[in-house]
C-alpha positions as CSV (number, residue, x, y, z in Angstrom):
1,X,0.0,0.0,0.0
2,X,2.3,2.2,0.4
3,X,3.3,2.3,-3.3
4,X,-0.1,3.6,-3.9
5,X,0.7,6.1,-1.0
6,X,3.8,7.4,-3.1
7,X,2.4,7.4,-6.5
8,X,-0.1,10.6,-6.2
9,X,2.7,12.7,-5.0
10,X,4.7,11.8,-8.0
11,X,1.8,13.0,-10.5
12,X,1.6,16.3,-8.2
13,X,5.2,16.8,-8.7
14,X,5.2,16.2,-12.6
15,X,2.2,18.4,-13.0
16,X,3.9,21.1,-10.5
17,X,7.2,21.1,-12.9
18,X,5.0,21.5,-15.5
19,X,3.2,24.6,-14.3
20,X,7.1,26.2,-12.9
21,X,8.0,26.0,-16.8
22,X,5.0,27.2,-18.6
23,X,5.4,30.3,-15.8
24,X,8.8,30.7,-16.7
25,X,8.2,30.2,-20.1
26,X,5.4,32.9,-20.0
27,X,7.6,35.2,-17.7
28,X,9.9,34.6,-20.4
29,X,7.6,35.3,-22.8
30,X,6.2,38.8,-21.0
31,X,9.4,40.3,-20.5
32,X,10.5,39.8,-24.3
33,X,7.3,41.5,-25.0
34,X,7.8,44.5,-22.7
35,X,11.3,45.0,-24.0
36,X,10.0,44.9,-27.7
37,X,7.2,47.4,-26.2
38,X,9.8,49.6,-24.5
39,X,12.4,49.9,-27.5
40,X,8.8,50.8,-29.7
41,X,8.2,53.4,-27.2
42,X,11.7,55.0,-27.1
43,X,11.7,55.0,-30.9
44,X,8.3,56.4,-31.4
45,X,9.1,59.4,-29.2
46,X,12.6,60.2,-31.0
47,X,10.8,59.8,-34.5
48,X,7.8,62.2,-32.7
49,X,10.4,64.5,-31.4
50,X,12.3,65.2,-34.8
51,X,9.2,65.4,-36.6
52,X,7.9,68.3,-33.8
53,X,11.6,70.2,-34.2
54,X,11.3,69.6,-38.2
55,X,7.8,71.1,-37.6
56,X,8.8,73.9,-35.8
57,X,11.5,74.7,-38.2
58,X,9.6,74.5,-40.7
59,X,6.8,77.1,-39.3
60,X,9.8,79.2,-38.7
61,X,10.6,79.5,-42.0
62,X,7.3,79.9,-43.0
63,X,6.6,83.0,-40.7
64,X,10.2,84.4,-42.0
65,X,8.5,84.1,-45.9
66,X,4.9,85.8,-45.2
67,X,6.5,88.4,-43.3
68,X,9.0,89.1,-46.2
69,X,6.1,88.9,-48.4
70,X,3.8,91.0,-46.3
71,X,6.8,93.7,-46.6
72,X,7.1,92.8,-50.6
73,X,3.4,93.4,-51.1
74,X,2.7,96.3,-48.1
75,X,6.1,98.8,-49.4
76,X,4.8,101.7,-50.8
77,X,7.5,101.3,-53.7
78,X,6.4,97.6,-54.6
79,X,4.2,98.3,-58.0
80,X,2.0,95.9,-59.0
81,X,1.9,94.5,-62.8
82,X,-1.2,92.7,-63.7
83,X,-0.6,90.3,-66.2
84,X,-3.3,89.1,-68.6
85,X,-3.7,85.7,-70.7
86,X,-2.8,86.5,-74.4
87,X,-5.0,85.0,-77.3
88,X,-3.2,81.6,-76.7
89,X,-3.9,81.1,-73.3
90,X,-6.5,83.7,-72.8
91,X,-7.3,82.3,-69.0
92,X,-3.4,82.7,-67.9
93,X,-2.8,85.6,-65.0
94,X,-0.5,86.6,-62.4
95,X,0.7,89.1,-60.9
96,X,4.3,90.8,-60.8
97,X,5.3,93.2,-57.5
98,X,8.3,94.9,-58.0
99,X,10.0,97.1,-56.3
100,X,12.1,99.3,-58.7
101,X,13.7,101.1,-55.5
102,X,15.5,97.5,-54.6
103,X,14.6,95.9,-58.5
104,X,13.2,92.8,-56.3
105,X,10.9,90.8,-58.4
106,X,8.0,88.7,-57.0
107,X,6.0,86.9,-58.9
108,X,2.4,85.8,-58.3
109,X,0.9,82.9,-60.4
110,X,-2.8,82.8,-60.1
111,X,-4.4,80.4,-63.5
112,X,-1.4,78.8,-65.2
113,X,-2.0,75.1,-66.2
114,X,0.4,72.5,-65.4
115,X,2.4,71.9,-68.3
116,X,4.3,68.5,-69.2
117,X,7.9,67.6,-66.9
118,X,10.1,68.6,-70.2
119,X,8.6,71.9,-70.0
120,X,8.6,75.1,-67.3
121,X,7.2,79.1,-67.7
122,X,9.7,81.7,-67.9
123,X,9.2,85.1,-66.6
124,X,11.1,88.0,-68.8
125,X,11.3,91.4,-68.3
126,X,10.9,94.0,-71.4
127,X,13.5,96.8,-71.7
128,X,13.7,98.8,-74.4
129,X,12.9,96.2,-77.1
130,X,15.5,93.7,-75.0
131,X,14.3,90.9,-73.1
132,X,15.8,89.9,-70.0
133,X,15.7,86.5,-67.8
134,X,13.7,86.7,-65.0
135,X,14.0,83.2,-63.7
136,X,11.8,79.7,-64.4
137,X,9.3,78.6,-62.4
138,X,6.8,75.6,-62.0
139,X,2.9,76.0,-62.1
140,X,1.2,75.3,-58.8
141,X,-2.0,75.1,-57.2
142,X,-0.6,77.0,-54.1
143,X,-0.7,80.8,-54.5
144,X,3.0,81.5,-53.2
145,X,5.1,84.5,-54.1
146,X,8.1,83.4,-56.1
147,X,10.9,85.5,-56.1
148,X,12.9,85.4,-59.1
149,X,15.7,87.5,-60.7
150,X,15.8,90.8,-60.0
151,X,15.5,93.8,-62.5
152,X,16.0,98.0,-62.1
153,X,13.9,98.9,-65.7
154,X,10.9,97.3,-66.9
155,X,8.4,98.5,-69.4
156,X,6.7,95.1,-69.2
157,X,7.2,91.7,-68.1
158,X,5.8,88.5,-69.7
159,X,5.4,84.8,-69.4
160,X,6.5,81.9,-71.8
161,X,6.4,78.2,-71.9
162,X,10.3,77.0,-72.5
163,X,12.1,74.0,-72.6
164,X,12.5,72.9,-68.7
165,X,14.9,75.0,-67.5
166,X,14.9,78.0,-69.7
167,X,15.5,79.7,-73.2
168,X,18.3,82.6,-73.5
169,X,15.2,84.0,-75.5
170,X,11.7,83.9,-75.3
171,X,9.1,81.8,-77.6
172,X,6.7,84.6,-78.5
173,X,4.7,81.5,-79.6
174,X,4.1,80.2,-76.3
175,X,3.4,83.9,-74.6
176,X,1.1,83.4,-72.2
177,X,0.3,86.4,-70.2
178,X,2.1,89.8,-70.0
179,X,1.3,93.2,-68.1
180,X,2.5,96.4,-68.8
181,X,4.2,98.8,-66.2
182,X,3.4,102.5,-65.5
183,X,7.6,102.9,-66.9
184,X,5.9,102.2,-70.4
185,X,3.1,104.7,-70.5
C-alpha cells in the first residue's frame, strides 16, 4: 500500500514542474514582449520628437517668408503688374510686385496650367525692345510669391512656356500672359 501512498505525489510533482515552466516560459515570454514594447516606445518618441523640431523649423521659416512677403506686397514702392492671358492662353494671369527702389521681383501665379515635366514658364522682363531672364518657375495650385531674378527697368514683363529650365530668349509662340508697367506709358 504504500506504493499507492507514493504514486499521487509523483503526479503532483510532474504536474507542478510543468506549471514552474510554462510560468517561466510565459515570464519569459512577457518580458521579451515588454522590451520589444519599451524599445517601440523610445523610438516612437525620438521619430515624434524630430518630426515636432522639423515642424517647428519649418513654421519658422514659413513666418520668415509671409512676413517678407507681407513687406514685398505692403512697401509703398512695390508696384504691382497685372498680367493678362494673351489669345493663346486667354485664362493665364498673375501678378508681378516689383519694387524698382531694390529691383526685387516677386512673382504671383494665379491660372497657369500644369504643363508637361520637359517643360517650365519663364518670366522675362521688357527693356527697351530687349528681353531679360527673370528666372523659371513651376505652375502650382498653391498661391505662393516666387521670387525670381531681380531687374531695375521694366516697361513690361511676360510669361512663356520653355524647354525645362529655360531659353536665353523667349518663344513669342508660347506667350502666355504679360502686363505692362506704369515705366511704359
Amino acid at each position: 500500500m504504500e506504493n499507492a501512498k507514493t504514486s499521487p505525489p509523483a503526479r503532483s510533482s510532474g504536474l507542478l514542474k510543468f506549471v514552474a515552466a510554462a510560468a517561466v516560459l510565459l515570464l519569459i515570454g512577457m518580458a521579451y514582449l515588454y522590451y520589444q514594447t519599451r524599445q517601440e516606445n523610445k523610438d516612437l518618441t525620438s521619430s515624434n520628437d524630430r518630426l515636432r523640431e522639423s515642424l517647428d523649423t519649418t513654421k519658422n521659416i514659413l513666418n520668415k517668408i509671409v512676413e517678407e512677403q507681407k513687406q514685398v506686397v505692403g512697401d509703398p514702392n512695390t508696384l504691382v503688374v497685372n498680367m493678362v492671358g494673351t489669345t493663346v492662353a486667354p485664362k493665364s494671369s498673375a501678378n508681378v510686385y516689383w519694387d524698382s527702389a531694390s529691383s526685387s521681383v516677386y512673382l504671383v501665379v494665379k491660372n497657369m496650367p500644369k504643363l508637361p515635366s520637359d517643360q517650365q514658364y519663364q518670366l522675362w522682363a521688357l527693356i527697351d525692345n530687349q528681353k531679360k531672364d527673370l528666372g523659371v518657375f513651376d505652375a502650382t495650385n498653391d498661391k505662393v510669391i516666387l521670387k525670381m531674378k531681380n531687374t531695375k527697368k521694366a516697361q513690361a514683363f511676360a510669361i512663356t512656356i520653355e524647354k525645362r529650365g529655360g531659353s536665353e530668349s523667349p518663344t513669342l509662340e508660347k506667350l502666355q500672359s504679360m502686363g505692362k508697367t506704369l515705366q511704359s506709358q
